[in-house]
C-alpha positions as CSV (number, residue, x, y, z in Angstrom):
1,X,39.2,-5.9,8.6
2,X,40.8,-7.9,11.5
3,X,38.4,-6.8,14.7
4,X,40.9,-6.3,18.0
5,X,40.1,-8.1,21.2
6,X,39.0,-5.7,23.0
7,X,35.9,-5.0,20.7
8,X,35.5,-8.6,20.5
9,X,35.2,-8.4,24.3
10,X,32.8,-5.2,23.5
11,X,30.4,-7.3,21.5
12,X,30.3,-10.3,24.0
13,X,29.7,-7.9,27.1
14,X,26.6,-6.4,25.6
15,X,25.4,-9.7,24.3
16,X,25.5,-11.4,27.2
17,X,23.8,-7.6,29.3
18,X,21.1,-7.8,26.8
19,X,20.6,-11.3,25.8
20,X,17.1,-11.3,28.5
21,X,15.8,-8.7,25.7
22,X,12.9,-10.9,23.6
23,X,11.4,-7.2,21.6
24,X,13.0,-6.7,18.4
25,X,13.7,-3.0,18.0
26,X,10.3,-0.2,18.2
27,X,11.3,1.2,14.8
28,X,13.1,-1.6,12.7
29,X,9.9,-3.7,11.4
30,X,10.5,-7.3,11.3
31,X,7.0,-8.1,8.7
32,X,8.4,-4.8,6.3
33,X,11.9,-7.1,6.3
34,X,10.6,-9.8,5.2
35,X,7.8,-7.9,2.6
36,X,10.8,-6.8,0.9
37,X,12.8,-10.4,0.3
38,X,14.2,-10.7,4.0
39,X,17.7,-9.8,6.0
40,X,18.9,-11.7,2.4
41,X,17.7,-9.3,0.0
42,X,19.4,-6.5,1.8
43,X,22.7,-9.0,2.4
44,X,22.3,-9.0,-1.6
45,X,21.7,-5.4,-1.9
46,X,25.4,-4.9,0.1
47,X,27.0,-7.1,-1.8
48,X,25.8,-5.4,-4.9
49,X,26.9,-1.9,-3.8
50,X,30.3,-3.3,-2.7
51,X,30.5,-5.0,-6.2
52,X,29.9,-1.4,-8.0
53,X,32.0,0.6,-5.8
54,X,35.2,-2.0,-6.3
55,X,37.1,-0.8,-3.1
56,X,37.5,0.9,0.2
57,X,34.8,1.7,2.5
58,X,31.5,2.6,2.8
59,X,29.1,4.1,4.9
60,X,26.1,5.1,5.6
61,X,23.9,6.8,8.0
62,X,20.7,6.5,9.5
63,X,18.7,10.0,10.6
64,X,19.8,10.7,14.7
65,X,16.3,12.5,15.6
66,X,13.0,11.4,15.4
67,X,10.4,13.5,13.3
68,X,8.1,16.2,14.7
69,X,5.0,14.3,15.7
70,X,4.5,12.0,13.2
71,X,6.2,8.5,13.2
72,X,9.7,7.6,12.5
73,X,11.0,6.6,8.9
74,X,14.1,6.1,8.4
75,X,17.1,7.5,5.9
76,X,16.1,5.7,2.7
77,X,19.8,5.1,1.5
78,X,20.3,3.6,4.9
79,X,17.4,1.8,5.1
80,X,17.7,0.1,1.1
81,X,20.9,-1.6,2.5
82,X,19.8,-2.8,6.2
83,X,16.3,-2.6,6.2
84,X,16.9,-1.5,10.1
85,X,15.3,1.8,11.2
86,X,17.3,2.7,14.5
87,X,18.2,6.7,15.0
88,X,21.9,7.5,15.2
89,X,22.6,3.9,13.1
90,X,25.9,4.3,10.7
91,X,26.5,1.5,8.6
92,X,30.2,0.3,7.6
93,X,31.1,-1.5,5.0
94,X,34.8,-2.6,4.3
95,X,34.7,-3.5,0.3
96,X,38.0,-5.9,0.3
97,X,37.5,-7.7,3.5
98,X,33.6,-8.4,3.2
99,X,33.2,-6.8,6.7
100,X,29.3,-5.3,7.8
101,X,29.6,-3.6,11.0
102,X,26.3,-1.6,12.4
103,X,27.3,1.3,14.8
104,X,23.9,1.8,17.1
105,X,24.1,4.7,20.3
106,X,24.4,2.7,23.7
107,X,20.9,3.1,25.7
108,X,20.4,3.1,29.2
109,X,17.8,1.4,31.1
110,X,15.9,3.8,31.3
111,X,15.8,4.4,27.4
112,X,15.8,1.2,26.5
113,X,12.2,1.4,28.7
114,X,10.8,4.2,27.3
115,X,12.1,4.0,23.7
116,X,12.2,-0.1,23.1
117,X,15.8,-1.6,22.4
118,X,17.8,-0.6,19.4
119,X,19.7,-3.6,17.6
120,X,22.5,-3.2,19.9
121,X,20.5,-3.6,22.7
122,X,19.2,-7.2,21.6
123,X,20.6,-10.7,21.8
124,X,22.6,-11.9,19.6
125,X,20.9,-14.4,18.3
126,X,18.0,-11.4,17.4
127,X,20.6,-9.8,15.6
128,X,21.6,-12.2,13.5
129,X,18.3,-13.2,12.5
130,X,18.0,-9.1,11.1
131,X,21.5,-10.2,8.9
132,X,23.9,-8.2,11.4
133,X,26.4,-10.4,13.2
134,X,28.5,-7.4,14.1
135,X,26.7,-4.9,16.1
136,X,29.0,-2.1,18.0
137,X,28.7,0.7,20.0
138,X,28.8,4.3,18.4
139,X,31.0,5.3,21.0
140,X,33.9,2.4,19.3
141,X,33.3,3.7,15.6
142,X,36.3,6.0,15.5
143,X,38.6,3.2,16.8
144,X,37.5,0.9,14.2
145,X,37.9,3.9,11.5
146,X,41.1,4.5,12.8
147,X,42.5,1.4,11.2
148,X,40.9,1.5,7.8
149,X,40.7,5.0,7.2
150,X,43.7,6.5,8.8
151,X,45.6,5.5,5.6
152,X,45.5,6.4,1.7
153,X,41.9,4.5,1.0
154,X,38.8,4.9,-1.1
155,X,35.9,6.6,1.4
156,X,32.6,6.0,-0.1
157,X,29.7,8.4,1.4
158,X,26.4,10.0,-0.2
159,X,28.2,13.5,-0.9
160,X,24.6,14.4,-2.6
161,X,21.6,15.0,-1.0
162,X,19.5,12.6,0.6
163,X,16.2,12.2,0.0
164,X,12.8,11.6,2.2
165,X,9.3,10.5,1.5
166,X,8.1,13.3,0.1
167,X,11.0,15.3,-1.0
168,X,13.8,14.3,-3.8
169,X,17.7,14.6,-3.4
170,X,17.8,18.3,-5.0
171,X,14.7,18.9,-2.8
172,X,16.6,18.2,0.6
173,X,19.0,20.3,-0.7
174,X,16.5,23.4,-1.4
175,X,16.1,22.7,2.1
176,X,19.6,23.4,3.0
177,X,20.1,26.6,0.9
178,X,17.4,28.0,3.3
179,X,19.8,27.1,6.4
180,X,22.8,28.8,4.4
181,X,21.0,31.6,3.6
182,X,19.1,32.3,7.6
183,X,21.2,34.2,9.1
184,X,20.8,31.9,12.2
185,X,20.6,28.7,10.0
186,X,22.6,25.5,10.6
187,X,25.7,25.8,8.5
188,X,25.6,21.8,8.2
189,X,22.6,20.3,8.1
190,X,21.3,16.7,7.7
191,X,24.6,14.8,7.1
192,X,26.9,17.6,5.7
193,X,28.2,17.6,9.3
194,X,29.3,14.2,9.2
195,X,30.8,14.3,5.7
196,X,33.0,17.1,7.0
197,X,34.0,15.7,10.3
198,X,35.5,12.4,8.1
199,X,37.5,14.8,6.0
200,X,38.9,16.3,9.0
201,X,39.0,13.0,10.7
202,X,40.8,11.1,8.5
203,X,42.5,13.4,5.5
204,X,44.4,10.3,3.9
205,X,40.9,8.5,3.0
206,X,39.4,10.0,-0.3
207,X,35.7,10.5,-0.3
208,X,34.4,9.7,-3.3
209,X,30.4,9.9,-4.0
210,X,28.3,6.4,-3.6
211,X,25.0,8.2,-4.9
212,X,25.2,7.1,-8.8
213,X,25.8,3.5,-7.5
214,X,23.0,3.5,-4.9
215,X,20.4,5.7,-7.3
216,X,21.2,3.2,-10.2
217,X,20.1,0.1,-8.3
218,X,17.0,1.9,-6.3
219,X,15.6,2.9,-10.0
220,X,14.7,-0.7,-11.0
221,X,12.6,-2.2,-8.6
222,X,12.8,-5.5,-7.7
223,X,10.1,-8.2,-7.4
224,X,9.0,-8.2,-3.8
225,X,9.3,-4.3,-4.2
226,X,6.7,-4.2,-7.0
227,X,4.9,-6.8,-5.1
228,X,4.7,-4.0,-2.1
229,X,4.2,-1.1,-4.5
230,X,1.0,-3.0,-6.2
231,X,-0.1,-3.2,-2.8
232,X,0.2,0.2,-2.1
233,X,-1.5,1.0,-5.4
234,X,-4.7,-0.3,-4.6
235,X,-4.4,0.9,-1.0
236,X,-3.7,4.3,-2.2
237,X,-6.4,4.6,-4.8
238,X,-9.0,2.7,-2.5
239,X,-8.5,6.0,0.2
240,X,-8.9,8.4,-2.6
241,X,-11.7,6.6,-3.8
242,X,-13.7,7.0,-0.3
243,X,-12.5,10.7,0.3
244,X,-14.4,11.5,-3.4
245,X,-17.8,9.1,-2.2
246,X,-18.1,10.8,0.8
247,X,-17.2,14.4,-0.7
248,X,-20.5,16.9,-0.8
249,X,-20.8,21.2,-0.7
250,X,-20.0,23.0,2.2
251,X,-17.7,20.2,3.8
252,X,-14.0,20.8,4.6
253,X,-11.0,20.3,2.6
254,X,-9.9,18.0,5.7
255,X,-12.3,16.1,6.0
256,X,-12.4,14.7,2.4
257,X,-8.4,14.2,3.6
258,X,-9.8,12.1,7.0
259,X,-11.5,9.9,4.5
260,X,-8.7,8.9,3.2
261,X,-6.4,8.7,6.0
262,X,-8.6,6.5,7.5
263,X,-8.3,4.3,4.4
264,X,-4.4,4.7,4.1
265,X,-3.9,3.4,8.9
266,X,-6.3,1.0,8.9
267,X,-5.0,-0.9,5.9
268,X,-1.8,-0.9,7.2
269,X,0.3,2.1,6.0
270,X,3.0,3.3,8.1
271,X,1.9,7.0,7.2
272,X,1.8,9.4,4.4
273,X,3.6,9.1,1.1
274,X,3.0,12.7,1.5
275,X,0.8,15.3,3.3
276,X,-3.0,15.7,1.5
277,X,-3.7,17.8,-1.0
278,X,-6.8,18.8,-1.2
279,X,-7.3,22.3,-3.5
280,X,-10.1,24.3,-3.8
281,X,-11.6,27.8,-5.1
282,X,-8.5,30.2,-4.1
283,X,-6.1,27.3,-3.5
284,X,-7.0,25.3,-6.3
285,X,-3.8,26.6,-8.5
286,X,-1.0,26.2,-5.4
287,X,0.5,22.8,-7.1
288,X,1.5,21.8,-3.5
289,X,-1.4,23.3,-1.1
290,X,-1.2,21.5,2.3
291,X,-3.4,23.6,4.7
292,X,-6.5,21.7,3.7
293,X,-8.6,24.4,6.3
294,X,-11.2,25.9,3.6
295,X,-14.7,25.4,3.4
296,X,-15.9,23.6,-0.6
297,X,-18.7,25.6,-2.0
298,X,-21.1,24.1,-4.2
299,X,-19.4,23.4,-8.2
300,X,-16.2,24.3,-6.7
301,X,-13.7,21.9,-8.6
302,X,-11.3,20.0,-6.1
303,X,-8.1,19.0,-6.7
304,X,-7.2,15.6,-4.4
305,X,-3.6,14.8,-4.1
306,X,-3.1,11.6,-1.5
307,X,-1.4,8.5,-1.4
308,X,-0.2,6.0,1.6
309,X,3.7,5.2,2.8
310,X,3.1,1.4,2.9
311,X,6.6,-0.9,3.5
312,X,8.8,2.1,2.9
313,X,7.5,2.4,-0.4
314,X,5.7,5.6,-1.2
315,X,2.8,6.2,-4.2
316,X,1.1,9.2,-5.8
317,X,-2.2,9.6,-7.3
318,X,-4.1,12.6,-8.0
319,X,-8.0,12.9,-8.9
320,X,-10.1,16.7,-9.9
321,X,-14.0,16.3,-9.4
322,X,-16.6,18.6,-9.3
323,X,-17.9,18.8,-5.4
324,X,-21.6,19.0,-6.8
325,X,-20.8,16.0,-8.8
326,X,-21.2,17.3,-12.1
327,X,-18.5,19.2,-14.2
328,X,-19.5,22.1,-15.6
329,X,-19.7,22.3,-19.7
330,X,-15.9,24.3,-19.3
331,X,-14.7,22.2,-16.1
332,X,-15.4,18.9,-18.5
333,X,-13.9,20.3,-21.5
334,X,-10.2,20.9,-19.9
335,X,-11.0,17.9,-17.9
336,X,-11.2,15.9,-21.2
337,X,-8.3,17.4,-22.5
338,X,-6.0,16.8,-19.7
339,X,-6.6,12.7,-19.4
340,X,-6.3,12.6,-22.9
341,X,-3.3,13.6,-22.5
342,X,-2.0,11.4,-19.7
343,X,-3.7,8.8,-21.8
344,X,-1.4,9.5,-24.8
345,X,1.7,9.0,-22.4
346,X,0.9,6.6,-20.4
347,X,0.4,4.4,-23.9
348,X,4.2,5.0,-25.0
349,X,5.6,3.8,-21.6
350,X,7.2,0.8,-22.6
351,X,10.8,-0.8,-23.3
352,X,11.7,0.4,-26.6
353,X,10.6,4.4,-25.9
354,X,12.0,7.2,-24.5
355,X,10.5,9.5,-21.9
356,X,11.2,12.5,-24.4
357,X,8.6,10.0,-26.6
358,X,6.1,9.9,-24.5
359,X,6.3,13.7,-23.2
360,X,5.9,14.9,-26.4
361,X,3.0,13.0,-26.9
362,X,1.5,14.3,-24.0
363,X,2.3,17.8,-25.4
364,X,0.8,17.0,-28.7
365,X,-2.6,16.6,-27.4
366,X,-2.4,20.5,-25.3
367,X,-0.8,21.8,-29.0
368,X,-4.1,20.1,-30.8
369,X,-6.5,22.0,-28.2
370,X,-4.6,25.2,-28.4
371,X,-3.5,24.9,-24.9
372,X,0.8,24.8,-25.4
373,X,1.7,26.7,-22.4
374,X,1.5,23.7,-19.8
375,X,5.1,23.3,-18.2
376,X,4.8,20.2,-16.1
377,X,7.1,17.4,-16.9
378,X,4.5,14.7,-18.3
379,X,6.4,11.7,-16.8
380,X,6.1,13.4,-13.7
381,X,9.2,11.4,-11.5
382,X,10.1,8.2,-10.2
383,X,8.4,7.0,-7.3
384,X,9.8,4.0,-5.1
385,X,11.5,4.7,-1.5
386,X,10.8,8.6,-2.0
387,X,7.5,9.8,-4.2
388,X,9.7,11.9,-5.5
389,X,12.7,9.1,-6.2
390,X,15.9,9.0,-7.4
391,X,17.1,10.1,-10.6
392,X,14.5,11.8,-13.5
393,X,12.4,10.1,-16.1
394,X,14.7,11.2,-19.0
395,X,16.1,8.5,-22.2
396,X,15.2,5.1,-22.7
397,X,12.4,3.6,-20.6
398,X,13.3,0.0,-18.6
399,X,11.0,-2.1,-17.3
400,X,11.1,-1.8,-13.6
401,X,11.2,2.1,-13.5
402,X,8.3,3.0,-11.6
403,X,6.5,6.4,-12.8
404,X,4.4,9.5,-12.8
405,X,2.6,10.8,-15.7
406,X,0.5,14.2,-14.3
407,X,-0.6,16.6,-16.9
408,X,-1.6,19.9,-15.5
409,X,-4.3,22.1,-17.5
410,X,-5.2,25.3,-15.3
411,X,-6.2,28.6,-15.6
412,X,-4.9,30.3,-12.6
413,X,-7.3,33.6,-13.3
414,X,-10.6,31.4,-13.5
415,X,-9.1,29.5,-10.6
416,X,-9.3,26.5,-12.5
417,X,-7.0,23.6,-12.6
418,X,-7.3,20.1,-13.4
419,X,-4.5,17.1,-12.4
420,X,-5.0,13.5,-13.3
421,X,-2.5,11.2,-12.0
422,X,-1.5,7.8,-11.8
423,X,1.7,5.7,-11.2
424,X,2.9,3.4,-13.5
425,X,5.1,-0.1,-13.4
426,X,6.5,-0.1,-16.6
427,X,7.1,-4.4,-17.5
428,X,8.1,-5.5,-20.4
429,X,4.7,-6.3,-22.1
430,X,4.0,-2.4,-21.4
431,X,2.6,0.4,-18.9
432,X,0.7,-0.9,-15.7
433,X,-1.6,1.4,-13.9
434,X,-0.9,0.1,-10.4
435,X,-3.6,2.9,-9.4
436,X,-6.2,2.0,-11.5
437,X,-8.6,1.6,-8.8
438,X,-9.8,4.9,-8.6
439,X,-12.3,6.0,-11.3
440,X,-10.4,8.6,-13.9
441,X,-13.3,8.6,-17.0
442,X,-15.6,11.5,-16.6
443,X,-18.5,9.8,-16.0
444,X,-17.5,7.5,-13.4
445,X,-15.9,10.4,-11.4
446,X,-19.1,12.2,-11.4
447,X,-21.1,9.1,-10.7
448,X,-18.5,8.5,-7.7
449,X,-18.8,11.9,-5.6
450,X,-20.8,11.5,-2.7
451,X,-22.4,8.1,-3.4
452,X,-21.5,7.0,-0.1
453,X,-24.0,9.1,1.2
């Protein structure tokens, strides 16, 4: 795409305003960049996409709000192809002429002060260092689509659902079914706005769905990904680890959480993967219990379901102790039962299997203990940018899928329920646990509670 003089004269103007700016942006991390290969790795990931998709243009956009009170992580789509987290970012990509233009919102002084610059607001040379040598203002964006969409063209969006760190694609669209259906409900939420405004926009361009492209190359995770994934592992599994040494009767479900959390911030995680889990007595059988408020009474059986956001890369692990420290004779019996059977899959997890293999493995081992009514998928999902990532573990398994395997026993009526779960790196010579270090063998678990006092 040829870019007209007077953006040309755009781009210098605001280079040479904000060239005195040394900060790089508040949000966009510079050391998670480079964790994850570098402004090249995302230059290749670009290329890639424009490779799949053949033709046209594509785009992409970042979220425009910051969060509720907790801090700001960015679209994931938008973030695996720029590794920038700005709000109100849209990416363009025009497929035949090699062109990468970032759209960022103009700031005033006074936002640039209180907020910290956005890429736009940067020098040049800044920019280019991020892999962006075409930085525009938002305000220009329907100029420059003018020219490349106002014609019969290919106009590549996500038409499906985004996801977010702890929600999957058809999970951000649960979320919009509630909108539809409130009576006072946004009618376009998240991005469905902007999908409709480029129909209306530019009717000649035909939209045409990017997901299968982008959710094919985020489901086999490269190197430096699994690099920041082992990481996260050990991170993850070291802050469940403390929340079950320092666990005792008659503490709170938070505060075995606050262990934990503690673990997760001051080793360096960005945040949650997703919110605690921490189940007990009348809770103990609400799969995704997030209050955390109750009181553990003595032999209570706690369900702890925690994991850190580290690089943009999320994780999952789930642990079921006794408080007391000792499993009762029918706590350890289901207990035994249920990592026997995420034993049984986890062992099949290799190139050469199917997920349908392993499942039924899994399923074998409830069938052989008379227990046949357990509906949780036994590859549990993908993790990777989302904890709950793209696509499902379903046909052949390929090294650098990175996966789930939760079995759920529970008894909802004895208010019993027991969860052990890891996340696996499948490689070629077979399964890794990549949160293996967190005790899962009965007797270490029971050893573990409350040592730390």
């Amino acid at each position: 795409m040829k870019i007209r003089p007077y953006v040309l004269r755009l781009v210098l103007t605001f280079g040479m305003l904000f060239c005195a700016l040394s900060a790089f942006g508040q949000y966009t991390d510079t050391a998670v960049i480079n964790d994850l290969g570098g402004p090249q790795e995302f230059a290749r990931r670009r290329a890639e996409l424009a490779k799949q998709v053949k033709t046209g243009t594509v785009i992409l956009f970042a979220r425009k709000v910051l969060p509720e009170a907790v801090h700001y992580r960015e679209d994931n789509d938008f973030f695996y192809y720029t590794g920038i987290a700005d709000p109100g970012a849209v990416l363009v990509m025009d497929v035949s002429k090699g062109n990468i233009m970032l759209f960022e919102p103009e700031q005033s002084a006074r936002t640039k002060q209180v907020y910290g610059p956005n890429l736009l607001s940067l020098a040049e040379e800044q920019r280019k260092k991020l892999g962006f040598e075409t930085v525009l203002p938002l305000s220009t964006l329907d100029r420059i689509l003018a020219f490349s969409l106002g014609k019969e063209t290919d106009l590549w969006l996500r038409l499906t659902f985004g996801d977010k760190a702890d929600g999957a694609r058809f999970e951000t669209g649960t979320d919009y079914a509630q909108d539809y259906s409130h009576p006072y409900g946004d009618p376009l939420p998240g991005d469905r706005a902007a999908i409709r405004n480029l129909a209306e926009r530019y009717p000649a361009a035909h939209q045409r769905d990017a997901t299968p492209f982008i959710d094919q190359m985020r489901n086999l995770k490269t190197q430096q990904e699994i690099a920041v994934l082992r990481r996260n592992g050990a991170l993850s599994a070291e802050g469940i680890k403390q929340g079950i040494a320092h666990a005792h009767p008659l503490m709170y479900e938070y505060q075995i959480e606050a262990q934990a959390d503690f673990v997760f911030r001051n080793g360096g995680a960005s945040g949650w993967a997703y919110p605690a889990i921490v189940g007990t007595g009348e809770n103990i059988n609400t799969w995704h219990y997030f209050n955390d408020r109750r009181q553990i009474q003595p032999n209570d059986l706690v369900v702890f379901d925690f994991a850190a956001d580290l690089d943009h890369m999320a994780m999952d692990i789930t642990r079921t102790f006794n408080i007391s420290g000792k499993f009762t004779p029918e706590q350890a019996k289901w207990y035994a039962v249920d990592l026997e059977s995420q034993k049984a899959v986890i062992a099949l997890l290799k190139p050469g299997n199917t997920y349908e293999q392993a499942s039924d493995a899994g399923k074998a081992v409830f069938a052989k203990n008379g227990e046949e009514k357990q509906w949780h998928a036994f590859p549990g999902h993908f993790v990777g940018l989302a904890t709950h990532d793209v696509l499902l573990p379903k046909g052949p398994i390929r090294a650098g899928q990175v996966v789930t395997v939760e079995p759920i026993v529970e008894f909802p009526d004895r208010q019993l329920h027991f969860r052990v779960e890891d996340t696996i790196l499948i490689t070629e010579n077979g399964p890794e646990i990549l949160s293996s270090g967190v005790p899962k063998e009965m007797a270490d678990v029971e050893k573990l509670v409350g040592s730390a006092k």
